[in-house]
C-alpha positions in Angstrom: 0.0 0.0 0.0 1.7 3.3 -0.7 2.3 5.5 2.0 -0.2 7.9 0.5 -3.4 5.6 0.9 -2.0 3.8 4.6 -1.9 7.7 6.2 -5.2 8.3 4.9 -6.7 5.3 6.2 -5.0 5.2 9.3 -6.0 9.0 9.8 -9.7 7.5 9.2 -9.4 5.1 11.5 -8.3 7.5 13.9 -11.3 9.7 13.2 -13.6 7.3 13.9 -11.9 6.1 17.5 -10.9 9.4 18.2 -13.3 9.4 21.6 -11.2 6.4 22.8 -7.9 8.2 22.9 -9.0 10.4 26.4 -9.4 6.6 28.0 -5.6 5.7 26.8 -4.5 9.5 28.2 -6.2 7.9 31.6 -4.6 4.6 32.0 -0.9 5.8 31.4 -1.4 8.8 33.8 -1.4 5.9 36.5 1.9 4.8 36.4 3.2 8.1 35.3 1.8 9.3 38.6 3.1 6.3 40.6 6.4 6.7 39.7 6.7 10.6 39.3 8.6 12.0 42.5 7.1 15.1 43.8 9.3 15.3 46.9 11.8 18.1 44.8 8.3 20.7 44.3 7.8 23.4 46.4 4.3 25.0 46.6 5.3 27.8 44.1 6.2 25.6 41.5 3.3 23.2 41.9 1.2 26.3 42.0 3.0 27.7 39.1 2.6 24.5 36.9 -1.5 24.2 38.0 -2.1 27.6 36.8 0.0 26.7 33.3 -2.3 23.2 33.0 -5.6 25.2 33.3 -4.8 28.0 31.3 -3.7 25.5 28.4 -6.7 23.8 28.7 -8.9 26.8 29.4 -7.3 28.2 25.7 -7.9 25.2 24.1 -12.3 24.9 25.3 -12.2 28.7 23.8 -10.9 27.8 20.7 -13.3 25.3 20.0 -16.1 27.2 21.6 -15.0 29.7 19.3 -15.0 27.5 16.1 -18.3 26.1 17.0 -19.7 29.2 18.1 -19.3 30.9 14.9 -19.4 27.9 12.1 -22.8 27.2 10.1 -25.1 24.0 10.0 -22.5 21.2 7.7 -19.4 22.2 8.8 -17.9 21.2 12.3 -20.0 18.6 13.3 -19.5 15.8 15.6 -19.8 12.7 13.1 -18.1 10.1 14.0 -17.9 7.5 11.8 -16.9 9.0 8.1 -16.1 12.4 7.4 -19.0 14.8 6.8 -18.9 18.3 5.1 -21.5 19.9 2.7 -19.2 22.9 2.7 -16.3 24.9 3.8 -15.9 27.3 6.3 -13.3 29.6 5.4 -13.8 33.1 7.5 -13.6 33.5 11.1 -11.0 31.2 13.0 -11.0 29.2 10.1 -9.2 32.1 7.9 -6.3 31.8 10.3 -5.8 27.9 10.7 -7.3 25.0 8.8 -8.1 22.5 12.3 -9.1 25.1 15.0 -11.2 22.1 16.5 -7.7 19.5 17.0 -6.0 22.5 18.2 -8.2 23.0 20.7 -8.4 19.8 21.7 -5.1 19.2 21.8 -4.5 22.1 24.0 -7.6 20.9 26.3 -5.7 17.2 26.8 -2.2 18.7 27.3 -3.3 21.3 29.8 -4.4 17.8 32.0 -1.3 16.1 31.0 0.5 19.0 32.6 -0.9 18.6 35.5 0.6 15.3 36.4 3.9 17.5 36.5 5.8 14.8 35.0 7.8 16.4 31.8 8.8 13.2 30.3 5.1 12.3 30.2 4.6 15.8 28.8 6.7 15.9 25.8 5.3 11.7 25.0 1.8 13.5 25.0 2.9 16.1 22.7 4.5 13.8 20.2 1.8 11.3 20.2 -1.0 14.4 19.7 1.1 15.3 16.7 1.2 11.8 15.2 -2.0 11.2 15.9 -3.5 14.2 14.6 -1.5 14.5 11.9 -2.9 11.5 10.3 -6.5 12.3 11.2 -5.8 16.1 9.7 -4.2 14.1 6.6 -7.3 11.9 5.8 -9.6 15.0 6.3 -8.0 16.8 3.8 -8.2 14.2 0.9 -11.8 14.1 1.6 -12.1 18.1 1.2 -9.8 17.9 -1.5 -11.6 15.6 -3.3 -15.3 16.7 -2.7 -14.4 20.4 -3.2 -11.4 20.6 -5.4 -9.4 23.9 -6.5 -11.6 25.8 -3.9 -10.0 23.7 -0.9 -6.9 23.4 -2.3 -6.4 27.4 -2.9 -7.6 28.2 0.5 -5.5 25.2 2.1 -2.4 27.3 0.4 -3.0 30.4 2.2 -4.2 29.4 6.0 -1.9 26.8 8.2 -3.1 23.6 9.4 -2.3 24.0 13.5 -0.5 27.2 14.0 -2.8 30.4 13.6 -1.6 33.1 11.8 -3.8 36.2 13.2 -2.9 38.3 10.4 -5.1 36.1 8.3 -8.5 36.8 9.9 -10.9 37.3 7.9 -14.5 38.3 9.7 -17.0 35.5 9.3 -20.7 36.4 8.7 -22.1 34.1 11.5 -22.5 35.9 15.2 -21.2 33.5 18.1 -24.2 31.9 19.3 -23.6 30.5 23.2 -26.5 28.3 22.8 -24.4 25.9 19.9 -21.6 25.7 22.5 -23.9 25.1 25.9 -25.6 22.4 23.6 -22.5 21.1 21.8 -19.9 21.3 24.4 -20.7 20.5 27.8 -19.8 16.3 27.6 -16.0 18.0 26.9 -15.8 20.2 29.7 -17.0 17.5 31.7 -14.3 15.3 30.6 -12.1 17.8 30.9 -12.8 18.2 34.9 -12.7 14.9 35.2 -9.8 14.7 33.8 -8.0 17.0 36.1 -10.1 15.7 39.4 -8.5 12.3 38.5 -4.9 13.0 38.6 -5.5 15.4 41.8 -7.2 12.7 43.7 -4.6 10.0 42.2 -1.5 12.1 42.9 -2.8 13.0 46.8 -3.4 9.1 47.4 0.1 8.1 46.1 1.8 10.4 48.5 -0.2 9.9 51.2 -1.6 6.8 51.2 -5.5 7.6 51.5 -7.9 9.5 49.7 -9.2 13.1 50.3 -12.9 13.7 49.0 -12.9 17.0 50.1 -10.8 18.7 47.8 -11.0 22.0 45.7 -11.2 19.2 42.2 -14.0 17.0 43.8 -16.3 20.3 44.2 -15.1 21.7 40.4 -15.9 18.3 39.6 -19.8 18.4 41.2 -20.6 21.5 39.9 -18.8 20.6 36.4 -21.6 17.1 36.5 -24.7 19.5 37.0 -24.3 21.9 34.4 -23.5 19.2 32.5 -26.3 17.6 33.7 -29.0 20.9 33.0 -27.5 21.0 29.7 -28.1 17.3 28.6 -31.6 17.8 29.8 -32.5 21.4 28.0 -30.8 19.2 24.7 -32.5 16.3 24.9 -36.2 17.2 26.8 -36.7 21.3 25.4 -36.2 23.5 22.4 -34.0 26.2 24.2 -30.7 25.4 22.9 -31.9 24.9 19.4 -30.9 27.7 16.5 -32.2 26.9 12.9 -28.9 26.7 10.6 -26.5 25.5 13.1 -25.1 22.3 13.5 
């Protein structure tokens, strides 16, 4: 198989298990954690490095609140089986880089993988995100190439794939709506706490031997699970968070 036709199917394979990957994130933090030492840190730095992890990961939900905010009904969406596109998107944060949405995420998972303050782990995370995405980014755009032709390829010329170039904005017509991202994006802030409650509760237990329930994460945590809770419900059970032409 040339190399050509293996990344694209491998990169669609990704695609379609690309919810899995969080769950893999989870089971090596436990080792990673185990065998970290933390005995070195002083409160500053662990303080210093918490405030780094959440800011990462707080940058990365705005960029994809921001992508889905502003982005019409066909583009954006959260198929996950094939890719799906009945046409581009190529104002707003998509004028400045081509995958806003893997950005994001990838800024989201590192900002919890930071958290472990273990840098080996950090810079394994970082290479496997760019691997991983870069196949998944690869098989994307031979499906936009081929469904839209000179039109994807011309603006694929002019705007990078991960790295935004700001002088490249163009204003898109569609207002952010806050509705698209309660309704679209509360199961990944969830995760996200989680995500950060976990490695707190797992790191305090490994040092001391016992769990702490009543820690700053577990009530971040709570309140994360009823908003995301509310949200489900006004999705699934009302008409609140609905907007005609939006994905």
């Amino acid at each position: 198989m040339a190399l050509l036709h293996s990344f694209e199917k491998s990169g669609n394979i990704f695609f379609r298990y690309r919810g899995q990957f969080p769950v893999i994130l989870f089971l090596l933090a436990i080792p990673v954690i185990y065998f970290t030492n933390y005995s070195w840190m002083s409160e500053i730095t662990e303080l210093a490095l918490t405030y780094i992890s959440v800011i990462l990961s707080f940058f990365g939900f705005w960029i994809r609140a921001v992508s889905i905010g502003t982005t019409p009904k066909g583009t954006s969406g959260r198929n996950t089986k094939s890719q799906v596109a009945e046409s581009l998107n190529r104002t707003g944060i998509y004028s400045m880089v081509r995958h806003p949405l893997y950005l994001g995420n990838s800024l989201m998972w590192i900002g919890i993988v930071v958290f472990t303050f273990n840098l080996y782990f950090v810079l394994l995370v970082i290479l496997a995100f760019w691997l991983y995405y870069e196949r998944i980014m690869f098989a994307e755009e031979r499906f936009l190439e081929r469904k839209f032709g000179e039109d994807y390829l011309d603006w694929s010329k002019k705007v990078p794939a991960f790295i935004p170039c700001y002088r490249k904005f163009i204003k898109g017509e569609i207002p952010f709506s806050s509705k698209t991202v309660f309704r679209r994006e509360y199961s990944g802030v969830l995760a996200t706490v989680f995500g950060f409650a976990f490695i707190d509760h797992l790191r305090f237990y490994f040092i001391n031997g016992y769990f702490e329930i009543y820690r700053l994460s577990t009530y971040v945590l709570i309140a994360a699970m009823v908003l995301a809770l509310i949200l489900r419900t006004l999705k699934h059970h009302t008409r609140l968070l609905n907007e005609e032409d939006r994905s």
